[in-house]
C-alpha positions as CSV (number, residue, x, y, z in Angstrom):
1,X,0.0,0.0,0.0
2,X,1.4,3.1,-0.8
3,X,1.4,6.3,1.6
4,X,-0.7,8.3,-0.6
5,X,-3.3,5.0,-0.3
6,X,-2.5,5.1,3.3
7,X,-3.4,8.4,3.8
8,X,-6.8,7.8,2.1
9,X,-7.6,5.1,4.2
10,X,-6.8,6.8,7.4
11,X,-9.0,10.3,6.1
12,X,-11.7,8.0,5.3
13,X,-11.7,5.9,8.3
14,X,-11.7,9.0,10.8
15,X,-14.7,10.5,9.2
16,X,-16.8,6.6,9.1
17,X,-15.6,6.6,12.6
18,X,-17.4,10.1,13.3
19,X,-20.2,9.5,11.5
20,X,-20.8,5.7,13.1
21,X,-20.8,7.3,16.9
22,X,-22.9,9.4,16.0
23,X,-25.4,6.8,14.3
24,X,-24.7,4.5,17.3
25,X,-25.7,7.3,19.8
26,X,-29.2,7.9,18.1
27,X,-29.8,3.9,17.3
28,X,-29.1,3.8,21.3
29,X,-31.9,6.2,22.1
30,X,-34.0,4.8,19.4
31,X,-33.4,1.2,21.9
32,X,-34.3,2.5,25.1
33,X,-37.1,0.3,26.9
34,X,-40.7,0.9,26.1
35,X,-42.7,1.6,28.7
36,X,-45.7,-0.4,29.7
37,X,-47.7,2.7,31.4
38,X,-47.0,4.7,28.1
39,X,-50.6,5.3,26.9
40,X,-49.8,5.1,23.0
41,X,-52.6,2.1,22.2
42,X,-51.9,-1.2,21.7
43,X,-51.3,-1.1,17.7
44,X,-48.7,1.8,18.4
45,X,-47.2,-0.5,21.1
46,X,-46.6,-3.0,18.6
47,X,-45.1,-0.3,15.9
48,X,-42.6,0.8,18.4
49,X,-41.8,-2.6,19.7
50,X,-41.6,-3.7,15.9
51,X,-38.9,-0.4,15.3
52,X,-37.4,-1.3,18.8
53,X,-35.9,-4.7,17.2
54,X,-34.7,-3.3,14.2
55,X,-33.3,-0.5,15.6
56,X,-31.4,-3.0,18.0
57,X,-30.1,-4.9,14.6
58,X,-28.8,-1.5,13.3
59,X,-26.9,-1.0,16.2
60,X,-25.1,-4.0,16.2
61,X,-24.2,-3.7,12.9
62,X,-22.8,-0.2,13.4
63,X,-21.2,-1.0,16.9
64,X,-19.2,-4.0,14.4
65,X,-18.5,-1.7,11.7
66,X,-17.6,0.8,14.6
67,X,-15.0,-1.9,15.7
68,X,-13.7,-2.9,13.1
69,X,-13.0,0.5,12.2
70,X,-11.4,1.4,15.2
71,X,-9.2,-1.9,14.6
72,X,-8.3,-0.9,11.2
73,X,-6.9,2.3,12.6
74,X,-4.8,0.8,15.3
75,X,-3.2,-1.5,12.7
76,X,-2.6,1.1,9.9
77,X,1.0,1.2,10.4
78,X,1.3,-2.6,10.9
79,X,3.9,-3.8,8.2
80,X,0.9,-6.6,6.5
81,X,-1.9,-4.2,6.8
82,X,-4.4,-4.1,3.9
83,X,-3.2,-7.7,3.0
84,X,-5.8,-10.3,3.7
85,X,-5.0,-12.3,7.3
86,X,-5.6,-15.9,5.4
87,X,-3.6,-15.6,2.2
88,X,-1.2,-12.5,2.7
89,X,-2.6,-10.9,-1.2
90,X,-3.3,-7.2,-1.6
91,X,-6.9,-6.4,-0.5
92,X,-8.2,-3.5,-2.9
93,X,-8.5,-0.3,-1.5
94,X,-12.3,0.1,-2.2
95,X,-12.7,-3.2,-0.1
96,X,-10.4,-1.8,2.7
97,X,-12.8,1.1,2.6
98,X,-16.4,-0.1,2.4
99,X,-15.6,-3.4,4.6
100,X,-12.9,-3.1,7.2
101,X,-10.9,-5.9,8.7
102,X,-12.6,-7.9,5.9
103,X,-10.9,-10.6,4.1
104,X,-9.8,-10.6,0.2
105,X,-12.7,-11.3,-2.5
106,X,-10.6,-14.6,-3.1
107,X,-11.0,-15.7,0.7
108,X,-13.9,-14.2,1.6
109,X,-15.8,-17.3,-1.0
């Protein structure tokens, strides 16, 4: 990877890392418990119980994204990063970018 690559991963990284604590803060307001004294009806109950679970799926996929990220970072200046862990070839940069910490197309199959 060269430095100029480098330095677009970092850039990039910082602001997904930004904008995923953000995301995570609102998807963990979004999560909070629903009351059972909350007069909203019983169909509204549902809705929000409904949003409730799929909020909690966002979350967890942003908290991993939100990890791996944060991993990625760490690791940046490791000598065999942006090569994949199982086969030691070059992982694309656009992969790097949209799927940190992932594994090359190759391995990921």
């Amino acid at each position: 990877m060269t430095s100029e690559e480098k330095t677009k991963v970092i850039e990039y990284l910082k602001k997904e890392e930004l904008k995923l604590t953000k995301r995570v803060d609102e998807l963990r307001e979004l999560t909070q418990p629903i009351e059972p004294d909350d007069a909203i009806g019983r169909v509204s109950r549902m809705d929000a119980i409904v949003n409730k679970s799929i909020n909690q799926e966002a979350l967890k996929k942003a908290n991993d994204k939100l990890i791996k990220i944060k991993i990625s970072l760490e690791r940046i200046d490791d000598e065999n990063f942006g090569n994949c862990i199982q086969c030691n070839q070059p992982i694309p940069i656009q992969r790097l970018l949209l799927m940190p910490g992932s594994l090359c197309i190759k391995c990921a199959h």
